[in-house]
N, CA, C and O atoms as a GROMACS GRO file, in nm:
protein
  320
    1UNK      N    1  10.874   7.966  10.783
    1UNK     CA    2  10.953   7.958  10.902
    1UNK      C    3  10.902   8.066  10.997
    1UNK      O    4  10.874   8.176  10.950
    2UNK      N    5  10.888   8.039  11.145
    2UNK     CA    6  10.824   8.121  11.221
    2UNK      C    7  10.928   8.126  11.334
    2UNK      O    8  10.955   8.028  11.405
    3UNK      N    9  11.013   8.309  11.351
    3UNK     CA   10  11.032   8.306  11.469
    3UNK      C   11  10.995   8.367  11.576
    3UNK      O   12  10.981   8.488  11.558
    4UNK      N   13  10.971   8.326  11.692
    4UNK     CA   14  10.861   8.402  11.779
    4UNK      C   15  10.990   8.420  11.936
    4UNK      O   16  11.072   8.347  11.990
    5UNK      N   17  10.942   8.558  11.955
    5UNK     CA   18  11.059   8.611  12.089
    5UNK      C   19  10.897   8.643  12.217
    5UNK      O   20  10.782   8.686  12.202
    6UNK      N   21  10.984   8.591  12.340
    6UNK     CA   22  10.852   8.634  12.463
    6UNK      C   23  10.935   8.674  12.555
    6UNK      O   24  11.047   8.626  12.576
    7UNK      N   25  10.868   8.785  12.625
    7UNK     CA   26  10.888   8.823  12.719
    7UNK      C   27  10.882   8.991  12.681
    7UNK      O   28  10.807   9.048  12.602
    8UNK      N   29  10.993   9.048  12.770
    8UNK     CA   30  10.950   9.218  12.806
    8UNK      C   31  10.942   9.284  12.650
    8UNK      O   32  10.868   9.378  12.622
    9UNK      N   33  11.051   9.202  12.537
    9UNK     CA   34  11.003   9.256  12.425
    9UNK      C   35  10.931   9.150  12.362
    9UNK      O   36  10.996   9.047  12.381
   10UNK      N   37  10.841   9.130  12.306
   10UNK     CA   38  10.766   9.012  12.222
   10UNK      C   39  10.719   9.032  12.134
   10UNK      O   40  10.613   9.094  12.123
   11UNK      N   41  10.824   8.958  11.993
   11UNK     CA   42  10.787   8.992  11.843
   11UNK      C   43  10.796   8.843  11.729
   11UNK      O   44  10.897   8.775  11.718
   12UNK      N   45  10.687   8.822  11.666
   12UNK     CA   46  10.717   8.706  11.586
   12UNK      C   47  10.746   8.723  11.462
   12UNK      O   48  10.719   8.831  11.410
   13UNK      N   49  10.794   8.642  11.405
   13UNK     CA   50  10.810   8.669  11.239
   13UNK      C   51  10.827   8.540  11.206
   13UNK      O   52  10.884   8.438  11.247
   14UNK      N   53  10.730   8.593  11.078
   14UNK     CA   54  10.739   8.473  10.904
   14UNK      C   55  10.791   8.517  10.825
   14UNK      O   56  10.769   8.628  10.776
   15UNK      N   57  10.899   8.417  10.785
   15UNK     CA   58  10.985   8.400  10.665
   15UNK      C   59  10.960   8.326  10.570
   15UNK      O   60  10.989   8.207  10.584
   16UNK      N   61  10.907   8.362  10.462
   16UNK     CA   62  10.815   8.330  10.367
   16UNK      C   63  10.919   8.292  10.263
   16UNK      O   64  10.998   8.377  10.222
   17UNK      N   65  10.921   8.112  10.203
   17UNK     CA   66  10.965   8.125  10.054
   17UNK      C   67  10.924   8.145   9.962
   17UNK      O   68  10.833   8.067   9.935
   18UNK      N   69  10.952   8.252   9.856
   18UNK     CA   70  10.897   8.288   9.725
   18UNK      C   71  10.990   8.283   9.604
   18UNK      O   72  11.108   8.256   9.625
   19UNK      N   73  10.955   8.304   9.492
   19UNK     CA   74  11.046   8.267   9.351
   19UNK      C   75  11.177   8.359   9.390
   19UNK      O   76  11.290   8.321   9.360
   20UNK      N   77  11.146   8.512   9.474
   20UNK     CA   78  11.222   8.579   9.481
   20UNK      C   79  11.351   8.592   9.633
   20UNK      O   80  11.419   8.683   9.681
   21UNK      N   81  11.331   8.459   9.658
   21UNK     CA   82  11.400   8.454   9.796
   21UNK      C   83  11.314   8.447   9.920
   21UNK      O   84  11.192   8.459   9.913
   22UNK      N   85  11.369   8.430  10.018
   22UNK     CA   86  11.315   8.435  10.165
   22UNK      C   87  11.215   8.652  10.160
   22UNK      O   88  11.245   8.756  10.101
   23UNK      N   89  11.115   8.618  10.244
   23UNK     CA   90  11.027   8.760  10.256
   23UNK      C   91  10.952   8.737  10.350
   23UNK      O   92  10.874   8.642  10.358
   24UNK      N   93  10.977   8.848  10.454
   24UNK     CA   94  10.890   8.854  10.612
   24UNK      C   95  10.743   8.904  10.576
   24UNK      O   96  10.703   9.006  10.521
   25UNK      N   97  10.670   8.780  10.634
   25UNK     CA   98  10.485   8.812  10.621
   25UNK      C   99  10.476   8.829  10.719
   25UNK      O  100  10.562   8.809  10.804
   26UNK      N  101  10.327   8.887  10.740
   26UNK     CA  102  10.268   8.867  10.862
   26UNK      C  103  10.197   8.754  10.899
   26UNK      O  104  10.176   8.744  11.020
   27UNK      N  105  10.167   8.694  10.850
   27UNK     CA  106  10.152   8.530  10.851
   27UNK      C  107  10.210   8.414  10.795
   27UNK      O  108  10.257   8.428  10.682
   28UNK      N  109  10.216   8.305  10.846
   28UNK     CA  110  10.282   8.194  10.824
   28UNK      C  111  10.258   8.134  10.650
   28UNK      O  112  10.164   8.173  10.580
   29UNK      N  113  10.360   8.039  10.606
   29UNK     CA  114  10.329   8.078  10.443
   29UNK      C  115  10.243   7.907  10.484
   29UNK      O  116  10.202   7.857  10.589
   30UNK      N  117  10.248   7.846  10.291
   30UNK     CA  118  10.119   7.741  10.368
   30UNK      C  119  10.182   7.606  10.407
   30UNK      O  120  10.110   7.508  10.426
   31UNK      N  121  10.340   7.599  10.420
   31UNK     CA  122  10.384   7.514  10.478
   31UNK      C  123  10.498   7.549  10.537
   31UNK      O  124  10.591   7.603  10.476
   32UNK      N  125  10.502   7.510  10.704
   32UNK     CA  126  10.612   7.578  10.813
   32UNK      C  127  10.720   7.483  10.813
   32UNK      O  128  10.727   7.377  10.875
   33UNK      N  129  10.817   7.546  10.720
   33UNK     CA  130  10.976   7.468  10.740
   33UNK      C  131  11.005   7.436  10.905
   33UNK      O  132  11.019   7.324  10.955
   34UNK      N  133  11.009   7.572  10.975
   34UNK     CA  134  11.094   7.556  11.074
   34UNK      C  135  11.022   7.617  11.184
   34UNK      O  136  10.958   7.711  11.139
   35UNK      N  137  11.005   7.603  11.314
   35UNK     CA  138  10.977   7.706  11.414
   35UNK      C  139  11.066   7.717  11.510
   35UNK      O  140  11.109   7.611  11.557
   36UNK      N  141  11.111   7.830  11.557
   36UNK     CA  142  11.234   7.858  11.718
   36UNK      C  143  11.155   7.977  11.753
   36UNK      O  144  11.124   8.088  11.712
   37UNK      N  145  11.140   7.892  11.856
   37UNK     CA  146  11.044   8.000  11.989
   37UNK      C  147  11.155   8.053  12.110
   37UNK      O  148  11.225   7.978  12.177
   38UNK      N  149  11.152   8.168  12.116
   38UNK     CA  150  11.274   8.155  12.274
   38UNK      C  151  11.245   8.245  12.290
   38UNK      O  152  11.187   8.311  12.204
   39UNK      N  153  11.281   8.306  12.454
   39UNK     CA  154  11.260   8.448  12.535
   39UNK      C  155  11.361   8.562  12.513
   39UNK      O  156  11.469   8.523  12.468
   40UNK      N  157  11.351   8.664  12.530
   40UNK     CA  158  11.369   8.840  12.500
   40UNK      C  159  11.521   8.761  12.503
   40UNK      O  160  11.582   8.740  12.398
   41UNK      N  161  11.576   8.718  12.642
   41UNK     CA  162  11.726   8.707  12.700
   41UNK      C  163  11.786   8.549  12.608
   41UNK      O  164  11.893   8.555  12.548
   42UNK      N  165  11.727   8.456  12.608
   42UNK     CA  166  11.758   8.352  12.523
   42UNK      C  167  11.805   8.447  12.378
   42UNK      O  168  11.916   8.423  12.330
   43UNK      N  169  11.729   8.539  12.320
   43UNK     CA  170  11.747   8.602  12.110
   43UNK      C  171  11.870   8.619  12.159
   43UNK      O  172  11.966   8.552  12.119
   44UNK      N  173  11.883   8.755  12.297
   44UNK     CA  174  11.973   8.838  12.283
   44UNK      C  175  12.122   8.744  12.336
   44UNK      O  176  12.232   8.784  12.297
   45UNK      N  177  12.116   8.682  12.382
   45UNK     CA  178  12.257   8.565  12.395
   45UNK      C  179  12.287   8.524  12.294
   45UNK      O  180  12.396   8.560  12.250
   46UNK      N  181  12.206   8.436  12.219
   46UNK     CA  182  12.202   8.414  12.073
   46UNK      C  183  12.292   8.430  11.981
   46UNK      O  184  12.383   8.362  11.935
   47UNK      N  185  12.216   8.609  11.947
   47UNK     CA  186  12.300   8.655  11.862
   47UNK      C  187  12.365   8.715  11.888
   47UNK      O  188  12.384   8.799  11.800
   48UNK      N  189  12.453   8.734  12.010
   48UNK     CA  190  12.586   8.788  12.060
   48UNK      C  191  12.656   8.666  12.072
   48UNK      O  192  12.775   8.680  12.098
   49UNK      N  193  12.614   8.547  12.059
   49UNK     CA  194  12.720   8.447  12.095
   49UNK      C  195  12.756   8.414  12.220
   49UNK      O  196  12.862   8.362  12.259
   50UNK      N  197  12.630   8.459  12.301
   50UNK     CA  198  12.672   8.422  12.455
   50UNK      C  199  12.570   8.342  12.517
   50UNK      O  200  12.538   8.357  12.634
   51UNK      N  201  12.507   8.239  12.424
   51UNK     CA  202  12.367   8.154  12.490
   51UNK      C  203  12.475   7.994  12.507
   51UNK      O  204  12.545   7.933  12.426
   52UNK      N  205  12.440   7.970  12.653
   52UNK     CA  206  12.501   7.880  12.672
   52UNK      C  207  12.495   7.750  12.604
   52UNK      O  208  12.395   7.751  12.532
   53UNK      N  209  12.569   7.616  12.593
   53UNK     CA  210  12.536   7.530  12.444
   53UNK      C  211  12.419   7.442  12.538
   53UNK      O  212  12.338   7.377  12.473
   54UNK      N  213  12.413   7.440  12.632
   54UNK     CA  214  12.344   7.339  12.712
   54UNK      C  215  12.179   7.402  12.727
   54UNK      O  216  12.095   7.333  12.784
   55UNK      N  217  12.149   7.516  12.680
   55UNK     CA  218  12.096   7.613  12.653
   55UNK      C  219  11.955   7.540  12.569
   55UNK      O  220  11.957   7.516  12.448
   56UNK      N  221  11.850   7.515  12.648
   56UNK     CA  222  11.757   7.447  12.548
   56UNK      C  223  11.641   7.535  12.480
   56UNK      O  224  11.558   7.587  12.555
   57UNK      N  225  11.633   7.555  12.332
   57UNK     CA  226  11.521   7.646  12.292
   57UNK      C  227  11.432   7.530  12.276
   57UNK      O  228  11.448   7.412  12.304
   58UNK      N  229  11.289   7.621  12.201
   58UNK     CA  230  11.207   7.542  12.139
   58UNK      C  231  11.228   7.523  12.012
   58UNK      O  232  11.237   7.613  11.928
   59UNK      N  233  11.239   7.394  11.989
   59UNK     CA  234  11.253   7.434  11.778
   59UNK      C  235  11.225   7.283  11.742
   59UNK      O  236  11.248   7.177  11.801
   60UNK      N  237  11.144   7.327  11.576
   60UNK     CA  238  11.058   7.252  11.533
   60UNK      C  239  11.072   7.216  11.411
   60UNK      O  240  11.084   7.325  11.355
   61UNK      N  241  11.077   7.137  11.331
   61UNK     CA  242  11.129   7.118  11.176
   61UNK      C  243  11.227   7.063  11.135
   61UNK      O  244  11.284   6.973  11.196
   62UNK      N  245  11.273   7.121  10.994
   62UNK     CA  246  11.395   7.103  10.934
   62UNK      C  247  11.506   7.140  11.021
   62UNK      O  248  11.510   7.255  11.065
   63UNK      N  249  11.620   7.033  11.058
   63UNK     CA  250  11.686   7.054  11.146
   63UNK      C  251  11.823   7.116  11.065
   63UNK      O  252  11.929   7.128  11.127
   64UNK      N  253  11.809   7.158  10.909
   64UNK     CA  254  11.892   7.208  10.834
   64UNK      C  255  11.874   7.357  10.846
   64UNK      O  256  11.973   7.428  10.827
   65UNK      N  257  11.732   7.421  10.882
   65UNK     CA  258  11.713   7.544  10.909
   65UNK      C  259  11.739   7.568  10.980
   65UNK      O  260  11.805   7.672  10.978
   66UNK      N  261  11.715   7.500  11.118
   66UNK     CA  262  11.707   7.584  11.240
   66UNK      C  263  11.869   7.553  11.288
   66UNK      O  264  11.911   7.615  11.386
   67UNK      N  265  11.941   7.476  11.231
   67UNK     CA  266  12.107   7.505  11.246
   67UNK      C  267  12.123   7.624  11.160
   67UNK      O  268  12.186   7.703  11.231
   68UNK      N  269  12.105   7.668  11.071
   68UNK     CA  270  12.106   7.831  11.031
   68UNK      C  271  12.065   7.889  11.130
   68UNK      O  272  12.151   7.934  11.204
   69UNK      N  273  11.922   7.910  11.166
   69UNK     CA  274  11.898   7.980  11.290
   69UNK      C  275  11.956   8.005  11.345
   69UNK      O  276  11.992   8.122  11.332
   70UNK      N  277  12.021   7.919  11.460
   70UNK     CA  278  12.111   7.885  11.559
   70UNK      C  279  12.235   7.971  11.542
   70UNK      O  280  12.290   8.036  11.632
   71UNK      N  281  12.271   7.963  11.416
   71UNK     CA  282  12.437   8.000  11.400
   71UNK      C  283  12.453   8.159  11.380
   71UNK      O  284  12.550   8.234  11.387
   72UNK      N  285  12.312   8.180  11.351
   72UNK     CA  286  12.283   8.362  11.323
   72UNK      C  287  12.323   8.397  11.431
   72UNK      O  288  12.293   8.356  11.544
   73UNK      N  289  12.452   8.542  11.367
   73UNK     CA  290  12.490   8.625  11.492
   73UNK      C  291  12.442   8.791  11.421
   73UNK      O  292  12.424   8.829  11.305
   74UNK      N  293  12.432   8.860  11.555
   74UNK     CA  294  12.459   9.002  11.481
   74UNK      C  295  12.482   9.083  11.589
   74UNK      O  296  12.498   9.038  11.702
   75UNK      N  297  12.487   9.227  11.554
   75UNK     CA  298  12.537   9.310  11.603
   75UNK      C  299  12.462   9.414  11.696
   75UNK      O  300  12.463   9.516  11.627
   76UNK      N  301  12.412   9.438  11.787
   76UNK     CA  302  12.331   9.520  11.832
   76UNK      C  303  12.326   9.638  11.885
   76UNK      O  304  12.370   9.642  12.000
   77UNK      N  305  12.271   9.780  11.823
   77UNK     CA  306  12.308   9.866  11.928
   77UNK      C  307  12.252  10.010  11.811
   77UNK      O  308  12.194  10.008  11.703
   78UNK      N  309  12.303  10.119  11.895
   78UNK     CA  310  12.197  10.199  11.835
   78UNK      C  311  12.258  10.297  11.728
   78UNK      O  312  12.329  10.390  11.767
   79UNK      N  313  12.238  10.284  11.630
   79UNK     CA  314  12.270  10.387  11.510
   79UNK      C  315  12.350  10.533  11.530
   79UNK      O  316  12.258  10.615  11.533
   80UNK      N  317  12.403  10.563  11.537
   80UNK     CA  318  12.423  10.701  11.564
   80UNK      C  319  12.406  10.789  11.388
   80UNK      O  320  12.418  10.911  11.378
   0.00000   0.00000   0.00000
């Protein structure tokens, strides 16, 4: 599974299945479940829960993954 972010910050990641669970490579494993491509402001709506539903990403695959994708929220901000 490959997710790739563009713009002012731009970072991709592979999520690799192995015996031992999901594990971030630096490359793609040798068959791509899923891909969601979207920009810096598309992640960060996202996973605050504020990307509008009409809101179109790119996404590619298993449409069982990338509704996981999709539903991922989290929390952002800086450690103290």
């Amino acid at each position: 599974m490959t997710i790739a972010i563009s713009g002012p910050v731009a970072r991709t990641w592979h999520l690799v299945a192995t015996a031992a669970g999901w594990q971030y490579r630096d490359e793609p494993g040798a068959r791509q479940a899923a891909q969601l491509s979207l920009t810096t402001e598309q992640a960060w709506r996202l996973l605050t829960n504020n990307l509008p539903t009409a809101e179109r990403l790119s996404t590619a695959g298993d449409h069982a993954i990338i509704g996981v994708l999709l539903s991922t929220r989290a929390i952002i901000g800086s450690p103290k």
